[in-house]
N, C-alpha and C positions, 0 to 999 in steps of 0.2 A: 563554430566555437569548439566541438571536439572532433573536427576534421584531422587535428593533428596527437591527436591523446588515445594512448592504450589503456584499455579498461578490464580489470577483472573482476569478474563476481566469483565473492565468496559464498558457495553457497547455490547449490544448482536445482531448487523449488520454483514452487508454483511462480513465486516473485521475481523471482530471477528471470525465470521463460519468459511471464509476461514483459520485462522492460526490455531484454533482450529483441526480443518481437518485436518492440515499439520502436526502439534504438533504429533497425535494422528496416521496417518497413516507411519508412521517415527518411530513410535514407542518410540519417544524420552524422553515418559512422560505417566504415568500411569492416565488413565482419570480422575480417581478419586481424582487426585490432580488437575485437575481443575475446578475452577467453574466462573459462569457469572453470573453479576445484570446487570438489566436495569429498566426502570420506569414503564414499562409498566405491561402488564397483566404477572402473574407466568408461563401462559400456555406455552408460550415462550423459554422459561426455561427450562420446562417439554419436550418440543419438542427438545431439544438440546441435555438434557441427555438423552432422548428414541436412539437417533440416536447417540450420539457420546460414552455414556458413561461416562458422567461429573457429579461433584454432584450438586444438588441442595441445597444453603445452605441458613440459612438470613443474612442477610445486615453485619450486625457488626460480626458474624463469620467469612463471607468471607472475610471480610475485615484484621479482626484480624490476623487471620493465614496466613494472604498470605506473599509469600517473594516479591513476583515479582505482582505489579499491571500493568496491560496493558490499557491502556486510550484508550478506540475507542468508545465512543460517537461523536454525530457531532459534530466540532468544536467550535459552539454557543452556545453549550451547556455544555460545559466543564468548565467554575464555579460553576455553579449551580451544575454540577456534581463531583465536589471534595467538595463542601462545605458540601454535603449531607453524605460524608464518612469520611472527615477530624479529625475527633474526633478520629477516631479508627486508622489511619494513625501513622509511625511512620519513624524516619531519617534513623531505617535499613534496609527500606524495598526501592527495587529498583522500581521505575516507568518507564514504557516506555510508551511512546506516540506514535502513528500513526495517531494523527490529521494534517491535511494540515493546514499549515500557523499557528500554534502556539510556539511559542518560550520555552527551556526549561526555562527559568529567568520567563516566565508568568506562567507557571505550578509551581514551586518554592512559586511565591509571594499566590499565591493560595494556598498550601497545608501550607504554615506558618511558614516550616523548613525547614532544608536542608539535604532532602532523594535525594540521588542522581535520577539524567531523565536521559533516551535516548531519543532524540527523533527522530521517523523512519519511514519511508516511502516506505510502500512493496507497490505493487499493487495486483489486488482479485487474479491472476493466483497462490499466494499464496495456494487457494484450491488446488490445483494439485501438487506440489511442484515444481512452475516453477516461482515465484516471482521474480521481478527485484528490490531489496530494497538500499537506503541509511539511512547510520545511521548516529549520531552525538551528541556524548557523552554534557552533560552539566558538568557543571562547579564544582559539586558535585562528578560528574561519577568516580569509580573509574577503571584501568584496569581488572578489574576480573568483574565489571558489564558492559564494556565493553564487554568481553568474552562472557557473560552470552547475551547479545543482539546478538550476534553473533551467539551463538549456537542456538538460537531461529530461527532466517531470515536464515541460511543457511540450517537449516530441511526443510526452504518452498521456496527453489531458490537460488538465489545468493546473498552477499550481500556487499554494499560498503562503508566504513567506506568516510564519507566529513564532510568538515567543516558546522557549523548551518549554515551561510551564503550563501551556497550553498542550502543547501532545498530545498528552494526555486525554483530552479532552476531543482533538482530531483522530486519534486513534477508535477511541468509542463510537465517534460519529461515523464520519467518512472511510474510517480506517476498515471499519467492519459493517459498514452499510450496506455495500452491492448483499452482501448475505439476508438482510434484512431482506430486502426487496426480493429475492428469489422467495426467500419465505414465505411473503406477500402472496406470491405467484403460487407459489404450490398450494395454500391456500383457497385463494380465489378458483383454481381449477379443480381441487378436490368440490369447492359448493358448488362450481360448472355442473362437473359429473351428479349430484345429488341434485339435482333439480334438471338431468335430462339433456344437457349438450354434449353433443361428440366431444373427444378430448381436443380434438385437432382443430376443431371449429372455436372450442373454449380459448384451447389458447392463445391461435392468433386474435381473439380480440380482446383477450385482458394484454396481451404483447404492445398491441396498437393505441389500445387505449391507456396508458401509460408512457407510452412514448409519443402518445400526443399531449397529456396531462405535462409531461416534464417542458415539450416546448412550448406550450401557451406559457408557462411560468417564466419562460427566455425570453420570450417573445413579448411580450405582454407586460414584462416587470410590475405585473402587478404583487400583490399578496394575493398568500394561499387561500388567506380566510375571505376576503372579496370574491375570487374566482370561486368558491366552495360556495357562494352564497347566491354567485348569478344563474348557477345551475341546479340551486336548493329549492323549488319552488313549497310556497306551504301545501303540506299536506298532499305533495306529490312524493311519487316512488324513492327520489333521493332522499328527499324529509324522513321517508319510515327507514330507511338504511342508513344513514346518520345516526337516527334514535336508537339504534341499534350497539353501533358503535361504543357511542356513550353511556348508556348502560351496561356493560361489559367494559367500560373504564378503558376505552382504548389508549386515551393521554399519559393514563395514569402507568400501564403497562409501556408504553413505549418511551416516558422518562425511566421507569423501572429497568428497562433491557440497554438502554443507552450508558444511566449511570453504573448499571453492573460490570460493563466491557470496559468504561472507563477507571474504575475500581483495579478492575482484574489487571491492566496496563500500571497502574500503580503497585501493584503487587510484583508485578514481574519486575519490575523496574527495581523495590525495594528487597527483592531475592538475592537479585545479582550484585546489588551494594553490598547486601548483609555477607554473601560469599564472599568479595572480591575481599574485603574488611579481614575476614576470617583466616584468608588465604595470608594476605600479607603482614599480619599479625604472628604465623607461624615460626 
């Protein structure tokens, strides 16, 4: 489906590498139909196409030719970085966004027309092709650039078509998850090390043991709280480490850290309304 479509990312981070990565090791897209700008040094650039095989092109080329532009600048900086390309912008070329907390209706009032947005929310696991993404077509979207974001996020994981008003809520979750779970990890191997395991031995088995934890949950469709139970025995070692948990309010801290990121996404979201507003008020 984009055997035939030039794509560029706006926007040369971590987000960008990873779908790049994903695009290209999927085979789904011939590198040399993609290319990336960003503001910074060319070297950049140069270091992406040594390693992926992307061209390097200038600004109003890459712009020109593209079907598909991908917005992955940081979120603050996504006026300034469509004002810089809008001239060469056009309503048949499809946009997709992977900014947290930006709206398609504020990408729209920025670019000046109405080229259809996705806007979606993979996280980095994307480098690997294990992405947990939501999309959400704008008001532009038609189903075939629907499709077209779809065949994009499912070369780098999985992906889930929600409503924009949800995003928000994918973004807290999944959007910023893998982070949680390293967390998780540096954790679990910091009490490794205090109770006496090599680090190397710690980690590969909180590594393993997680990644077998996630596929009984695939495998198995059961729930979490059944499988948490059939390996809970009373008053066995799981039981005292559970008790644990729960006294330290671990639910109560992990609705707290989820609904904080999904807050923060609405903040960002409501910054760049309040500018955009301000701006063309002027």
């Amino acid at each position: 489906m984009l055997q035939d479509k030039n794509i560029c990312f706006l926007g040369a981070g971590s987000m960008a590498q990873a779908l790049i990565s994903g695009l290209i090791s999927k085979e789904l897209i011939n590198p040399r139909q993609i290319c990336a700008l960003n503001r910074g040094s060319r070297e950049k650039l140069e270091q992406l196409s040594a390693k992926y095989g992307i061209a390097v092109v200038e600004r109003e080329e890459a712009v020109s030719r593209a079907d598909i532009i991908v917005l992955a600048v940081k979120p603050k900086d996504i006026e300034t970085a469509i004002e810089e390309i809008k001239q060469w912008t056009r309503p048949d070329q499809l946009f997709i966004s992977v900014l947290a907390g930006i709206s398609t209706d504020a990408i729209s009032r920025s670019l000046g027309h109405h080229a259809p947005v996705i806007r979606s929310m993979p996280n980095t696991s994307a480098a690997i092709g294990l992405s947990a993404t939501g999309i959400s077509p704008g008001k532009y979207a038609s189903r075939d650039d629907l499709e077209h974001a779809l065949a994009m996020f499912e070369a780098v994981g999985i992906a889930e078509i929600v409503t924009e008003n949800e995003m928000h809520a994918v973004t807290g979750l999944s959007g910023s998850g893998p982070a949680y779970v390293y967390y998780l990890v540096e954790a679990m191997e910091a009490a490794g090390d205090k109770i006496g395991l090599p680090p190397e031995t710690a980690r590969r088995l909180i590594l393993q043991t997680i990644i077998g934890a996630a596929h009984m949950l695939q495998e198995t469709n059961e729930e979490p709280a059944v499988l948490r139970k059939q390996v809970t025995s009373p008053n066995g070692t799981t039981a005292a480490g559970i008790e644990i948990l729960e006294r330290y309010r671990f639910q109560e801290a992990m609705d707290a850290c989820i609904r904080r990121a999904v807050e923060r996404s609405e903040e960002m979201g409501a910054d760049t309304a309040h500018s955009s507003a301000h701006a063309s008020s002027r």
